[in-house]
N, C-alpha and C positions, 0 to 999 in steps of 0.2 A: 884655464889661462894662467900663465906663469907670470908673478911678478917682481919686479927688479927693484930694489934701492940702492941708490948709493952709499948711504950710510943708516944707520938706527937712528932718524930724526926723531921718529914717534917717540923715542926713551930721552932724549935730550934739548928734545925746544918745547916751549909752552904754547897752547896757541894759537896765543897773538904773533910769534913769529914764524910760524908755518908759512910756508908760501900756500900759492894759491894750487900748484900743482900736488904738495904737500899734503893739502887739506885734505881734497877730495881722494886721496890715497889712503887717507885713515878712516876712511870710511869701509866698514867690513864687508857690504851689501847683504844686509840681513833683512831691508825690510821694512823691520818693526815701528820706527819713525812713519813709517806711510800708512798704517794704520788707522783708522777712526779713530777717537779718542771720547770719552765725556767723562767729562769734570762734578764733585759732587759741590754744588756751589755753598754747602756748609763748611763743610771739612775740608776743603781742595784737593781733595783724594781723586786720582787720575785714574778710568778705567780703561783698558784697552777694548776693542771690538775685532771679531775676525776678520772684519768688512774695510777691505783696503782703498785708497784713494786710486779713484779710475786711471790714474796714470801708469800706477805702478803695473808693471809687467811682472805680474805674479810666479814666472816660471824659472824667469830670471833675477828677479826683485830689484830690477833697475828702473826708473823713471824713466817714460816712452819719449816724453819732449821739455828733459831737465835744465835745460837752456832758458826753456818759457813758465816752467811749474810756478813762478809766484805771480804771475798775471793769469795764467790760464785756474789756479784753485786756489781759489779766497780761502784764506785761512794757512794756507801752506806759509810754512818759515824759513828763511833762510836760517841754516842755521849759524853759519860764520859770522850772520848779522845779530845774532839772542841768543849764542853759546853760555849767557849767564843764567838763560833759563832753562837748566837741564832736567828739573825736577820731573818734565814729564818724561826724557827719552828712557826708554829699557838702560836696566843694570849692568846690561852687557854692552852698552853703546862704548866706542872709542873715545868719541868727543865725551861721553859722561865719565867716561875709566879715568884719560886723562886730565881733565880738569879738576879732578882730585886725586890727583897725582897717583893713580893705578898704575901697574904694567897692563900690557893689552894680554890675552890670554892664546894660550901657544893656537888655537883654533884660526886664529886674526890672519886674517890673507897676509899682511907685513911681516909675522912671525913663520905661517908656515909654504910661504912662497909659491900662495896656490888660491887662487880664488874658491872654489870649492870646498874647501875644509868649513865655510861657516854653515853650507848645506850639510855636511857629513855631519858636524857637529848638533845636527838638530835646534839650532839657533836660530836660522829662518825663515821665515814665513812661508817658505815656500808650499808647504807641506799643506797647512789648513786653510790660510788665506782666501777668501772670496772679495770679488768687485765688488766696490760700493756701489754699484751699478745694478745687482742683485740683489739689493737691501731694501725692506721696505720699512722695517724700523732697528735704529740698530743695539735698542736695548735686548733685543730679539740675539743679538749675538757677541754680548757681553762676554771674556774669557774671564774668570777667577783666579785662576793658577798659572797667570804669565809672569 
């Protein structure tokens, strides 16, 4: 899928002044945010799991009913609403790029005018990702080297 901007907002607004059409455009659909997560409650060192929230539509890595995801998965963030807590999304996240004032990386659907480049780019989940729904424990599938 091809996609269109009107101008380079991503490079020039902060944000809080994103619109709301804005936001969800800087989002790369990588994924990695829908992941399991656990936290080490000493250190607050965040680990990833391969093991994806049932919503995510793994093949696509979009969210099946992202309209309803924070009533339907206790724990799910907005993240428009806690953009201050970045510390757990992946390095590669947009929302985490920009809010320390990164450029996004030419792979970013906004830069290379293709939804697909964040698959080619071996950036999302698509590849190893399993349902949480196939988990029975998910220290069982802790990743190290994400």
């Amino acid at each position: 899928m091809q996609r269109k901007s009107e101008d380079n907002f991503w490079e020039t607004k902060t944000l809080t002044e994103l619109t709301d059409q804005q936001w969800e455009a800087l989002c790369d659909g990588c994924g990695r945010c829908c992941l399991n997560k656990l936290e080490d409650e000493e250190t607050g060192e965040v680990f990833y799991t391969r093991a994806a929230c049932r919503l995510l539509e793994i093949s696509t890595c979009r969210c099946k009913n992202y309209a309803n995801r924070l009533m339907e998965v206790p724990g799910c963030m907005g993240l428009r609403e806690a953009f201050t807590q970045f510390h757990w999304l992946p390095e590669t996240c947009a929302y985490r790029l920009r809010n320390q004032g990164q450029m996004l990386p030419p792979w970013h659907p906004l830069n290379s005018g293709r939804d697909d480049t964040v698959h080619e780019a071996g950036i999302s989940v698509r590849s190893f990702a399993i349902s949480e729904l196939e988990v029975d424990d998910l220290e069982d599938h802790l990743m190290f080297d994400f």
